[in-house]
C-alpha positions as CSV (number, residue, x, y, z in Angstrom):
1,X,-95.0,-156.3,142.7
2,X,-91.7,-156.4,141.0
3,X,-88.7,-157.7,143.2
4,X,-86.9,-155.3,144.9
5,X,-83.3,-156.8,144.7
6,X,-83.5,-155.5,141.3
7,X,-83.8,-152.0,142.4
8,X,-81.1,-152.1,145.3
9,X,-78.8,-153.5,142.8
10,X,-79.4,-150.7,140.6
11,X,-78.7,-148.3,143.3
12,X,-75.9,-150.4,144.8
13,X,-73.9,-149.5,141.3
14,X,-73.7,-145.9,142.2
15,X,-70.7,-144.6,143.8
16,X,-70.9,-142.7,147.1
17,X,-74.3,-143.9,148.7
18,X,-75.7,-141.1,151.2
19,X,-76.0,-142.3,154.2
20,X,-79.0,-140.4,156.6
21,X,-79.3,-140.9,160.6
22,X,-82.5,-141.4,162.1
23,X,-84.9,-138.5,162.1
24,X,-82.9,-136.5,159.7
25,X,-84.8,-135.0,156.7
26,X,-83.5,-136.1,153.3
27,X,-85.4,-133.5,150.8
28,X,-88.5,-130.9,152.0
29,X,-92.0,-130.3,150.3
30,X,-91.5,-127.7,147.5
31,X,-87.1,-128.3,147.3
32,X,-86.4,-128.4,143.6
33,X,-84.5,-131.0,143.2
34,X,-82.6,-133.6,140.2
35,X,-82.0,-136.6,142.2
36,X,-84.5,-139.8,142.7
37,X,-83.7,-142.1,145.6
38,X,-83.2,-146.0,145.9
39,X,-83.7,-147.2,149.9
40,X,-80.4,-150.0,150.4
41,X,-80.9,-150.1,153.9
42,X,-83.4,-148.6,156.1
43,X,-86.5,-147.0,156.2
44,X,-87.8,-143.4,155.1
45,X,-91.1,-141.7,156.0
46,X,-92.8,-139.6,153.8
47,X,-94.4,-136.7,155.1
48,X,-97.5,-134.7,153.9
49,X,-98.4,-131.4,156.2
50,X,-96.7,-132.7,159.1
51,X,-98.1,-136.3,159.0
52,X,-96.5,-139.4,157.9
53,X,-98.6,-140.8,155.3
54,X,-96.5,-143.7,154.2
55,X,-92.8,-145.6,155.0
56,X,-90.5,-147.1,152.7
57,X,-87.9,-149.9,152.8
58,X,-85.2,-151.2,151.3
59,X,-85.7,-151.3,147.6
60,X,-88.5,-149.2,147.2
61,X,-87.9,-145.8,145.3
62,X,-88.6,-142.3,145.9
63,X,-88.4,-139.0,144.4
64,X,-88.6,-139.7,140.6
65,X,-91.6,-136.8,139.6
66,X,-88.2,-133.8,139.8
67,X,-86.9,-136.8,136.4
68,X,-90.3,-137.0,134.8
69,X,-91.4,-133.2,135.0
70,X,-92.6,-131.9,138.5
71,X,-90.9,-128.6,139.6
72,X,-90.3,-129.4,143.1
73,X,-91.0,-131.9,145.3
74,X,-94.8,-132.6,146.9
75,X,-93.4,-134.1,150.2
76,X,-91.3,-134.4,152.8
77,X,-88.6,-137.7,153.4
78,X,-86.8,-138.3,156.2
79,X,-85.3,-140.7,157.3
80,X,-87.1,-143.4,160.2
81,X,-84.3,-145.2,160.9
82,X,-80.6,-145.0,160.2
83,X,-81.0,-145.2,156.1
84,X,-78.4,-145.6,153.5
85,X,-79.6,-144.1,150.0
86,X,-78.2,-144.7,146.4
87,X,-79.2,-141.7,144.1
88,X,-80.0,-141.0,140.2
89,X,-79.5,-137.9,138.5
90,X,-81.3,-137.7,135.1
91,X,-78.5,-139.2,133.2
92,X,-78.0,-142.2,135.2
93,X,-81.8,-142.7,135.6
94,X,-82.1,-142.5,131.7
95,X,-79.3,-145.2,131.4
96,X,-81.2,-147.7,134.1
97,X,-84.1,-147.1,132.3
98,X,-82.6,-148.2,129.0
99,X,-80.6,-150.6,130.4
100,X,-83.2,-152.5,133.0
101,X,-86.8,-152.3,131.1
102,X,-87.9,-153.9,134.6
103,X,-86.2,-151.1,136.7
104,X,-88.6,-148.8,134.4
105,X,-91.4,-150.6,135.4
106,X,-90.8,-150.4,138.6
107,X,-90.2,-146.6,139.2
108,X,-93.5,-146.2,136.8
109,X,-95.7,-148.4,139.2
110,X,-94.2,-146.6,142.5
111,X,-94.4,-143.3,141.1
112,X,-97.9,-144.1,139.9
113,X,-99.0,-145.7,143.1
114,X,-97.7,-142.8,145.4
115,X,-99.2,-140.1,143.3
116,X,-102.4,-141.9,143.3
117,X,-102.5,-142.1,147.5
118,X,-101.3,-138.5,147.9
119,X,-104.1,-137.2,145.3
120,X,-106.6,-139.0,147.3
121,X,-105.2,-137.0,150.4
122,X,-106.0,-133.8,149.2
């Protein structure tokens, strides 16, 4: 797995982190959305139909498929535990990209990975 401090440093570049209390819902199943997310500190469940089918920490991503094509968004996040979140709009997710090849790689695998398990839930 590629290192996480790469990831949080990314987000850790963007102005104006969000910061999320415990229990509080970032984004809902079927929100459009333009934003991905990048966990600094915390954790963040994500929830299919009412169950929490995985949790997050610090440095993993969430939220990318609204950058790479998908409508709205196919689950829930909120928060576990008081969470701090950097955020990337399609511009500054382009410019990572270019910028950190490994950051790309990264967002690919996760994106991959979660797609895969939430397919499998179906």
């Amino acid at each position: 797995m590629l290192s996480p401090v790469v990831t949080v440093s990314i987000f850790q570049k963007q102005p104006d982190p969000k910061e999320f209390s415990a229990g509080q819902v970032i984004f809902e199943e079927g929100q459009s959305g333009n934003e991905m997310y990048g966990i600094i500190e915390g954790e963040v469940d994500i929830v299919v139909n009412g169950k929490v089918v995985e949790t997050m920490e610090t440095g993993e991503v969430f939220g990318v498929g609204v950058l790479v094509g998908v409508e709205n968004r196919t689950y829930t996040a909120v928060a576990k535990v008081d969470t701090k979140l950097g955020f990337l709009d399609e511009k500054k997710f382009l410019f990572a990209v270019q910028e950190t090849p490994v950051f790309a790689l990264k967002v690919m695998k996760s994106y991959s990975e979660r797609l895969s398990r939430l397919q499998r839930m179906v």
